[in-house]
N, C-alpha and C positions, 0 to 999 in steps of 0.2 A: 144412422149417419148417411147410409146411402139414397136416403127420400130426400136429404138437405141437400148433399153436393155428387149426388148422381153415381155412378157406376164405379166408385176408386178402384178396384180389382179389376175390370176390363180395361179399364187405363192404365194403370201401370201394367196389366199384361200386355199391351198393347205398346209401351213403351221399351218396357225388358224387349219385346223380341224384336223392333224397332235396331236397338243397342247393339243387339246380335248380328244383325246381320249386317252391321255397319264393322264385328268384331269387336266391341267392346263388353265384355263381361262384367255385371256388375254383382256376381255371387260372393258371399262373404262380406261386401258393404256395408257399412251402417246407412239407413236410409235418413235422409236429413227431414225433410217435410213434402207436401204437396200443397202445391199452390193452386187456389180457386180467385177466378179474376171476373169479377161483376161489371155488368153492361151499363148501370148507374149507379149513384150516388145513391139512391133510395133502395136500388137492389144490394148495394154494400151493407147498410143500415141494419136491411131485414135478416141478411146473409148473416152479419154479425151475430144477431139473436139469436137465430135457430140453430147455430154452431156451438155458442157458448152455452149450450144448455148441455153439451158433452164435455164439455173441458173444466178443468180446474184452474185454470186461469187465461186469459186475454189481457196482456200488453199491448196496445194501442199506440202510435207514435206517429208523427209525422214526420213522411219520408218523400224527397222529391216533388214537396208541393204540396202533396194531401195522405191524409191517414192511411197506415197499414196494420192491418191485425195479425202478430202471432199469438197462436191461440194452442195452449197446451190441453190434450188429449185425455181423459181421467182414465181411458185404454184405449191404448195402440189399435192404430185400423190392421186387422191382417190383411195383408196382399195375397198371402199365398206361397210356396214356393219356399219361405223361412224368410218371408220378411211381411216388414212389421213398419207403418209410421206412427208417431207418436204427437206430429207436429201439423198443423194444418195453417198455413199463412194466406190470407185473405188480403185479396189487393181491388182498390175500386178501379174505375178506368184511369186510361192514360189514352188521349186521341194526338200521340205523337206520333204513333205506326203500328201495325195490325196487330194487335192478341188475341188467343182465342181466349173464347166467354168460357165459361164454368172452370171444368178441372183442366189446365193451365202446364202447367210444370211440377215436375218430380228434381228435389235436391237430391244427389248424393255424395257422400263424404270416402271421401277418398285419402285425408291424411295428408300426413307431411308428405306422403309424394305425390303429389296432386301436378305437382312440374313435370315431374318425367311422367305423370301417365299425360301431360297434356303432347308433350313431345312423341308420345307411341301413338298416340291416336289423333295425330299433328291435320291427317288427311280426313278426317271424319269428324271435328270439330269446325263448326261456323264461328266461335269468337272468344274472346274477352269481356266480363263487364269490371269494373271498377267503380263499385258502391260504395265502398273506404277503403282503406288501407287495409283494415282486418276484413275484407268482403270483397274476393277477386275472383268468382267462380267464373271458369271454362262453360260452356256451352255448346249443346248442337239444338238446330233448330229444326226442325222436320215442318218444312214450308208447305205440303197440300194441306195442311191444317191450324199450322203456326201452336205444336204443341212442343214444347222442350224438355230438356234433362241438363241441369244444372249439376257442374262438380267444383266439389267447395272442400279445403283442407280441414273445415271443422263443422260442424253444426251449426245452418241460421240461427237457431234459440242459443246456442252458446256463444256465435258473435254476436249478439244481441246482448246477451247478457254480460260478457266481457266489456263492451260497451260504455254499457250503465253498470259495471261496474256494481252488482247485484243481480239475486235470482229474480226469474217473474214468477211471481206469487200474485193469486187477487186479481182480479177485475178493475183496470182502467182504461178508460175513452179517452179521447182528445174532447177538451171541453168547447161548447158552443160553437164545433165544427158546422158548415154550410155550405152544402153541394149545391152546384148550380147542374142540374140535371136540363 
């Protein structure tokens, strides 16, 4: 996995000590996923392939305009340290405002008190998003490189799957998607 989406262990070390020294602890967490974010529509395509050839399944969906892939893991990437992700969400571009290319952001699941840890660490958080109703992760952005750490009260693949209302089992695409690269 790490010839497909690069270094995920010096990224998230890079991220944990990031966290730290902002004072937020993220030991004992459950890790929610990490997100790799493609330069094109043809880089999504191939990114797609060579990802799902580790996973047991890829959920496909359109969000925001155009496809995203969560993609379950047939085993957990070790990080290191006692953690583990299981989930890898692949996002094509977005040329609204800057993201970095490759590995992107790290979820973590924080639980029903995702409020008050947003309220303790009120000064070292950059924001809110509001993706639904059931998908309201806190954020910080770490701007010399526009890398983040998303905190979410449950797992992306399980508001996903609450969602739809159904597990993601199997392999589906968005049918006769077209990227204007």
């Amino acid at each position: 996995m790490q010839s497909v989406i690069g270094d995920y262990r010096a990224f998230f070390n890079l991220l944990n000590s990031r966290l730290a020294n902002l004072g937020i602890d993220i030991a004992g967490l459950e890790l929610s996923h990490l997100a790799y974010r493609t330069a094109t529509g043809s880089e999504y395509l191939r990114k797609r392939d060579e990802i799902e050839r580790f996973c047991k399944s890829n959920v496909e969906n359109v969000w925001n305009g155009r496809p995203i892939s969560i993609m379950q893991l047939n085993e957990a990437l070790d990080l290191g340290d006692g953690f583990a992700v299981g989930v890898i969400e692949l996002i094509p571009p977005l040329h609204r405002r800057v993201y970095k290319m490759g590995l992107e952001h790290l979820g973590v699941v924080v639980g029903d008190t995702v409020d008050e840890f947003s309220v303790r660490h009120r000064t070292a958080l950059t924001g809110q998003q509001f993706q639904s109703k059931e998908c309201e992760p806190y954020y910080v952005t770490f701007f010399d490189d526009f890398t983040m750490v998303k905190f979410y009260d449950n797992s992306l693949l399980r508001i996903c799957e609450q969602q739809r209302s159904t597990m993601y089992t199997g392999f589906s695409h968005v049918k006769d998607w077209q990227f204007a690269d």
